[in-house]
Every structure is written in C-alpha cells, then in structure tokens.
C-alpha positions in Angstrom: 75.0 3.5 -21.9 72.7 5.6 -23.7 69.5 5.1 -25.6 69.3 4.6 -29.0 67.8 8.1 -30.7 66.2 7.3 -33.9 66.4 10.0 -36.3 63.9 11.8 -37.5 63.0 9.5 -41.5 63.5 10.9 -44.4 61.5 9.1 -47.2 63.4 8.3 -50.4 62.1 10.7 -53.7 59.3 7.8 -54.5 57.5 8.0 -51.0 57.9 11.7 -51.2 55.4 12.1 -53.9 53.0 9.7 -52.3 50.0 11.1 -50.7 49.4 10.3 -46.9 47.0 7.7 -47.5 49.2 5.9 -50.0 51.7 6.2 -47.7 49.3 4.9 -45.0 48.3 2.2 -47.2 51.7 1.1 -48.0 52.8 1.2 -44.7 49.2 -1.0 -43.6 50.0 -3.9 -46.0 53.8 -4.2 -45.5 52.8 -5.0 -41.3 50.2 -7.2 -42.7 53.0 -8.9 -44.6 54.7 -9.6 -41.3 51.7 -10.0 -39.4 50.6 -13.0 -41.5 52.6 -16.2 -40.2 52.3 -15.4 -36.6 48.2 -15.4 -36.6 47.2 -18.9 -36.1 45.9 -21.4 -38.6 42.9 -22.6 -37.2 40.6 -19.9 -36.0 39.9 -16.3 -37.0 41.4 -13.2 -35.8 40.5 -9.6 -35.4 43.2 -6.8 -36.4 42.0 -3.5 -34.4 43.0 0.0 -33.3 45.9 0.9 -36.3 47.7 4.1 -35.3 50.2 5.4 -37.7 53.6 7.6 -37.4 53.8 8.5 -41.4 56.9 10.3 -40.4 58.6 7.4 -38.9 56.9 5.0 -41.1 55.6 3.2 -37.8 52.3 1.6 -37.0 50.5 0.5 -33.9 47.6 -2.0 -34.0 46.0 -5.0 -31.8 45.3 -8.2 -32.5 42.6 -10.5 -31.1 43.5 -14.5 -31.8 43.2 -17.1 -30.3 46.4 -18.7 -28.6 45.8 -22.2 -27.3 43.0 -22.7 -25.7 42.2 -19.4 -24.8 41.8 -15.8 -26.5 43.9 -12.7 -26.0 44.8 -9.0 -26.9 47.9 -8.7 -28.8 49.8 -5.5 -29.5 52.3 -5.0 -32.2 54.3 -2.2 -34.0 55.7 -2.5 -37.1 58.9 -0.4 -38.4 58.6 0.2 -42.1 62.2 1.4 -42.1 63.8 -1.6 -40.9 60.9 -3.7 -41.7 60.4 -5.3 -38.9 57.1 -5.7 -36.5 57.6 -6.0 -32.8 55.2 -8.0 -30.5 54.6 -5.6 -27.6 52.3 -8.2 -25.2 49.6 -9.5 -24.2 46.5 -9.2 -22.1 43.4 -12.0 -21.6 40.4 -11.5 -23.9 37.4 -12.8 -22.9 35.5 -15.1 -24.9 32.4 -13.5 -24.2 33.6 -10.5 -26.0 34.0 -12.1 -29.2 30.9 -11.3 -30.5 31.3 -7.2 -29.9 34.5 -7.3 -32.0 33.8 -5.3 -35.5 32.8 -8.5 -38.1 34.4 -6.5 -40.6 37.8 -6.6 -38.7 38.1 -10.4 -38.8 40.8 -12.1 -40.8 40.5 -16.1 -41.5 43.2 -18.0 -42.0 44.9 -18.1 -45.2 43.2 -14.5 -46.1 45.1 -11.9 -48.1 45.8 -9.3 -45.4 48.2 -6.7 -47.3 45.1 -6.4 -49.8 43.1 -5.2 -46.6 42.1 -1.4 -46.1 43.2 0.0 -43.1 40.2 2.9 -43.3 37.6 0.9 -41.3 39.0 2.1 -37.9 42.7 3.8 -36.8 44.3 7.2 -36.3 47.1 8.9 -37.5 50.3 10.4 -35.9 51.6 12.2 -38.6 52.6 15.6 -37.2 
C-alpha cells in the first residue's frame, strides 16, 4: 500500500489571473471559514504563525484557545482544493503567556474572521 501523491494544482483560469496576495488572501479567509465553529464561544483566541503553499493552495497556522479549563497550542492546515482544514495537535500553553501573544492576533467570539488580513505575521511557500 502506497502513499497517496498529490499532484502538483493547477488553478482554474480565474485564480490564474489573481495576484499572489489575492490568492493568499483568498486562500486566508476560506480557512477562517472552517476555522470559525471549532474556536470556542466563550473566551478569545489568538490565530498565529500562517504559512502558505500558493501552489497547493495549502496553509499552516496555530491557534491559541482556550479548551476547558486550560489553554493550548493548536495547529491546523487547511486544503483549499478539497476545502477542508485538518487539526494537526496540540501542545499546553501556559497561561502566563497570554499576555505576550500579539493583541492584534486575537479573535473574540462571534468575530468575522474571513474579513481578517493575514499580513500581520506568516510566510509563504510558494516556490
């Protein structure tokens, strides 16, 4: 049994005559689309670290939320060709920490993420 190979993506005409950072920022809000129902209702949350693969249409980023009564370091990517965003774990965040995290990262409940920029922190894969 063999991995699956993805093949290399090749964008339909539309995306084609996007620029990169419409393509980024396309990309950004369709994950934030997906993002939305699993942050938690009650407390705020920090989206951190985006990295994208234009070429793919993939994106990396962390997510720092509360889950019961503690806090934690999620990672997810998010497919743009299948549309779908995979939760890739989680690590303990401390508490203490909170106040370090970039204020304009945070996310309350009920915010409009896909009308968030992306530019404020990330990196791109794109070669």
């Amino acid at each position: 049994m063999g991995f699956w190979k993805r093949r290399a993506f090749s964008p339909p005409e539309e995306a084609e005559a996007m620029t990169p950072e419409a393509q980024r920022q396309r990309l950004w809000e369709r994950a934030m689309q997906r993002l939305q129902p699993t942050l938690p209702p009650d407390s705020p949350s920090w989206v951190l670290d985006e990295a994208f693969d234009l070429q793919n249409r993939l994106v990396w980023f962390d997510v720092v939320m509360r889950t019961g009564p503690r806090w934690a370091k999620r990672r997810y990517r998010y497919d743009g060709e299948v549309d779908v965003l995979y939760f890739s774990g989680e690590v303990p965040f401390p508490e203490t920490e909170l106040d370090r995290l970039p204020p304009e990262r945070m996310v309350w409940p009920g915010h409009p993420l896909s009308q968030r920029s992306h530019r404020s922190g990330g990196s791109s894969r794109e070669g």
